[in-house]
SEVOBA-458730 format. One record per residue (C-alpha): x, y, z; residue number from 1. Coordinates in pm, 1 decimal. Layout:
east,north,up,num
X,Y,Z,NUM
...
end
This chain:
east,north,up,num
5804.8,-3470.3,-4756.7,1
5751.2,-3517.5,-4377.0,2
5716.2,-3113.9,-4310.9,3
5421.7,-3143.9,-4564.1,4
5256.6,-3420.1,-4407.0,5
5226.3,-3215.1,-4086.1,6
5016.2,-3024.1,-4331.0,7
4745.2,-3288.7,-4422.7,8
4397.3,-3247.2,-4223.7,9
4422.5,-3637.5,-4173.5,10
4765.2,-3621.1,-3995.9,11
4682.6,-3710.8,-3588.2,12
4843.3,-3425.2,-3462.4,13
4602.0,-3177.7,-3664.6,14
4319.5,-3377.3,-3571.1,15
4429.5,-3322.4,-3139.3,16
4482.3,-2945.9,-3161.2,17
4145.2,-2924.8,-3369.1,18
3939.7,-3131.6,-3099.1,19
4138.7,-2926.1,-2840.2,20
4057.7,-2616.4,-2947.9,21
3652.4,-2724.4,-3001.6,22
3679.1,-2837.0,-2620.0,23
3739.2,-2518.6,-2532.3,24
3524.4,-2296.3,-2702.2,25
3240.7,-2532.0,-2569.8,26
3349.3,-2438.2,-2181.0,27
3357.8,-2066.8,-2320.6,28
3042.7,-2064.1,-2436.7,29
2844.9,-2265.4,-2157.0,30
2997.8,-1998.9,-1906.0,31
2878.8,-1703.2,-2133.5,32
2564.3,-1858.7,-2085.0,33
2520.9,-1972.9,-1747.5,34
2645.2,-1595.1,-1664.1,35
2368.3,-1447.2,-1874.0,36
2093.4,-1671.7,-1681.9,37
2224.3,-1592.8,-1354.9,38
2205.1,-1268.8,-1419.4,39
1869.1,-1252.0,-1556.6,40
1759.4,-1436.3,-1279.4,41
1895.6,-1198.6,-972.3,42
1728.6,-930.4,-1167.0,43
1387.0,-1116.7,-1203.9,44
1449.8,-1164.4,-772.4,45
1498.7,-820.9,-720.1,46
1192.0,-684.9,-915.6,47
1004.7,-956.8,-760.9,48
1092.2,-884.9,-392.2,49
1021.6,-491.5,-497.1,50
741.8,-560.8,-586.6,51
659.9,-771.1,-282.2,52
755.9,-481.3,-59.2,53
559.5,-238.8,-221.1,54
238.5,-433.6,-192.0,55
-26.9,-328.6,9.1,56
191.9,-33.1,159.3,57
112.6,371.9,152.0,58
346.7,658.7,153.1,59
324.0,833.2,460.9,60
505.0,1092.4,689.2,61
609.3,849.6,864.3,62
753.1,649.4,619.5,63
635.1,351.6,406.2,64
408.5,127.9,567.9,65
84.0,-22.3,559.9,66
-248.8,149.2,649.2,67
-332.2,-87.6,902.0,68
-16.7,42.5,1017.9,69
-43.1,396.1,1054.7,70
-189.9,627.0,1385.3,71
-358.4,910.8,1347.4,72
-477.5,1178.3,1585.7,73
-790.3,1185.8,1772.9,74
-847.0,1509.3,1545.6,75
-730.7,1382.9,1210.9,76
-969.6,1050.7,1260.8,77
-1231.2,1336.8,1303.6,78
-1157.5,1512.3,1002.1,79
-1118.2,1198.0,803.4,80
-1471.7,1089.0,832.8,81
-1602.2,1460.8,751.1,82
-1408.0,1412.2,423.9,83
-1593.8,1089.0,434.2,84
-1894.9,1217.9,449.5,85
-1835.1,1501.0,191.0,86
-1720.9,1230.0,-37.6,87
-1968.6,1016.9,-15.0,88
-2247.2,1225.3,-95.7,89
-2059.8,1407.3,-362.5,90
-2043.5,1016.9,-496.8,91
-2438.0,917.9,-421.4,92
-2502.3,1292.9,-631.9,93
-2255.7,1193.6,-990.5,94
-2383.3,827.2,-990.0,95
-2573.3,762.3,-1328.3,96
-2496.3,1203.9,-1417.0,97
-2094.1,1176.0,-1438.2,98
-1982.9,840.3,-1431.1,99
-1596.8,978.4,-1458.3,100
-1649.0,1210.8,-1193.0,101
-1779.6,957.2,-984.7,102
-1525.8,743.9,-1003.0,103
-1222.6,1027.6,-947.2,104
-1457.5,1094.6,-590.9,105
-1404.7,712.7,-494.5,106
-1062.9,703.5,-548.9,107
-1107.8,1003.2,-310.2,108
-1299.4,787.4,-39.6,109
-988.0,513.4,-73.8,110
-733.2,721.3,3.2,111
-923.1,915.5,317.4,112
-1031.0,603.2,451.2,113
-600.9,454.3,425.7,114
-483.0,755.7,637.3,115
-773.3,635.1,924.3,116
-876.4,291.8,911.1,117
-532.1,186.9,1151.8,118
-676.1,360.0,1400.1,119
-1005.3,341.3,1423.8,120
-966.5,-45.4,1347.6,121
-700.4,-85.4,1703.4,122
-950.7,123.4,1870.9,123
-1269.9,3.7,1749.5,124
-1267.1,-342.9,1541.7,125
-1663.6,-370.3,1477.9,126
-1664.4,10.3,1376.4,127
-1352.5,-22.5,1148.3,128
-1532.9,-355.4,984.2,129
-1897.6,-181.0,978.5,130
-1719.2,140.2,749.2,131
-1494.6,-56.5,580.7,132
-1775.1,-274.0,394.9,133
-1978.9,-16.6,353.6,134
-1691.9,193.8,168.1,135
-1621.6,-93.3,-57.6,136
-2008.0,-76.2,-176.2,137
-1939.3,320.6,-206.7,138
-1648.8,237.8,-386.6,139
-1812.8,-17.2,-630.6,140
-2129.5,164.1,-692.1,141
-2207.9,214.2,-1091.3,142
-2428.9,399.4,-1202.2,143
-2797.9,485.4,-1152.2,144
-2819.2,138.9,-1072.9,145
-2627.9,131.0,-765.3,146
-2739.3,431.7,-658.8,147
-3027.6,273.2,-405.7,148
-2731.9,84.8,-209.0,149
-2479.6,337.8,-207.4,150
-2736.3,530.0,-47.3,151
-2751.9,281.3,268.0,152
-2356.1,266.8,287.0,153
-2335.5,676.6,311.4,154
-2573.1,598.3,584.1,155
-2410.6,352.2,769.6,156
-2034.3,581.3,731.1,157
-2229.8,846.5,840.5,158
-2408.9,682.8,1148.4,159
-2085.8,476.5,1226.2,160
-1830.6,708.1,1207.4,161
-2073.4,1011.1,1420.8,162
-2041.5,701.5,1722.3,163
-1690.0,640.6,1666.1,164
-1579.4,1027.7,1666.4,165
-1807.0,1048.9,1956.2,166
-1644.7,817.0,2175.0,167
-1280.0,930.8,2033.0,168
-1383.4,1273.1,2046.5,169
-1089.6,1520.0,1908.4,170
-941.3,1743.9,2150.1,171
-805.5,2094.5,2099.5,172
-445.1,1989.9,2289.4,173
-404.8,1648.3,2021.8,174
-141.8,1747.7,1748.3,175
-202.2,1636.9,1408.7,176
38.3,1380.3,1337.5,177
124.7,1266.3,1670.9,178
144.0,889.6,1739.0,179
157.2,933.2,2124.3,180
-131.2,815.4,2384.8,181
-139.0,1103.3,2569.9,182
-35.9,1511.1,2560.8,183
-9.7,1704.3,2830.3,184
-176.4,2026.2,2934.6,185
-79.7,2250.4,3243.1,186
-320.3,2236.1,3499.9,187
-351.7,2518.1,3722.0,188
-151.3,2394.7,3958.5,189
165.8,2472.0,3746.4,190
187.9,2083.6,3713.2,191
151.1,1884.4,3365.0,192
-129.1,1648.3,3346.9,193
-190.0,1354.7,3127.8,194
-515.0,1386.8,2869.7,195
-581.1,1154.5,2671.6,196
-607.5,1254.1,2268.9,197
-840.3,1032.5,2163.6,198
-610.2,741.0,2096.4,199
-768.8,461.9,2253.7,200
-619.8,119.8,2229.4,201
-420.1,145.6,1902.1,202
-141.9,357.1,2067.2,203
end
């Protein structure tokens, strides 16, 4: 009778192992989950930190950075606010006619403005704040409605940016793309000399 009564669900050695083996699959089962929440969480960090870095950044030539970040030349500032201009009227002419149209034309004035403003803001701070708030009205203007003060911020882009191009005027030597101060042109000497492109203090 005694192998039997190794048998019995009662007997106290049955009753260890069965406590043992519960033990066990508890410590297996809290690491399975603690290893799931980790992991979830170092993927919720990484999107977050992505996300951080991508944040108030543009893609550029020269890499990813911020528009406050990026130099432009003396001529591409120039260009920049033609395209301005262009774009603004084009905007002041769909307002309350094609409302879609109008809105694919701002999206137009943003990204002209990103490839500029870190320029003409290191150069020119009172400029750079004058155009910028007068884009964001541009940029907000719907319909016929806003027509009347979109009107007054073409202006003032128009009036502002004339100055600003005048006193950064572009040169035929600057290079589009360049971030450096100066260029240099042979004189007639035979010797190079320095010119300035335009670059002003945000070089």
């Amino acid at each position: 009778m005694a192998p039997l009564a190794r048998a019995i669900p009662g007997n106290p050695a049955v009753r260890g192992y069965a406590a043992g083996m519960r033990v066990i699959a508890g410590i297996v089962l809290s690491a399975a989950l603690l290893t799931g929440l980790v992991a979830c969480g170092d993927g919720d960090d990484k999107k977050g930190g992505d996300k951080q870095q991508d944040e108030g950044q543009v893609a550029t030539e020269f890499g990813t950075a911020k528009p406050e970040d990026v130099r432009a030349s003396a001529n591409e500032v120039a260009d920049g606010f033609s395209l301005l201009n262009q774009y603004a009227n084009e905007v002041l002419d769909k307002l309350g006619v094609d409302d879609a149209g109008a809105a694919e034309t701002q999206e137009r004035l943003l990204t002209i403005w990103e490839s500029i403003l870190g320029t003409v803001k290191a150069n020119d701070e009172a400029a750079y704040q004058k155009i910028d708030a007068a884009l964001t009205v541009l940029m907000d203007a719907k319909g016929s409605a806003g027509k009347a003060q979109a009107q007054g911020a073409a202006d003032t882009v128009r009036t502002t940016g004339t100055d600003y191009v005048k006193r950064y005027p572009a040169t035929a030597s600057a290079s589009p793309g360049s971030t450096s101060p100066h260029s240099t042109a042979p004189s007639d000497s035979g010797a190079d000399v320095p010119t300035d492109s335009g670059g002003g203090t945000g070089y």
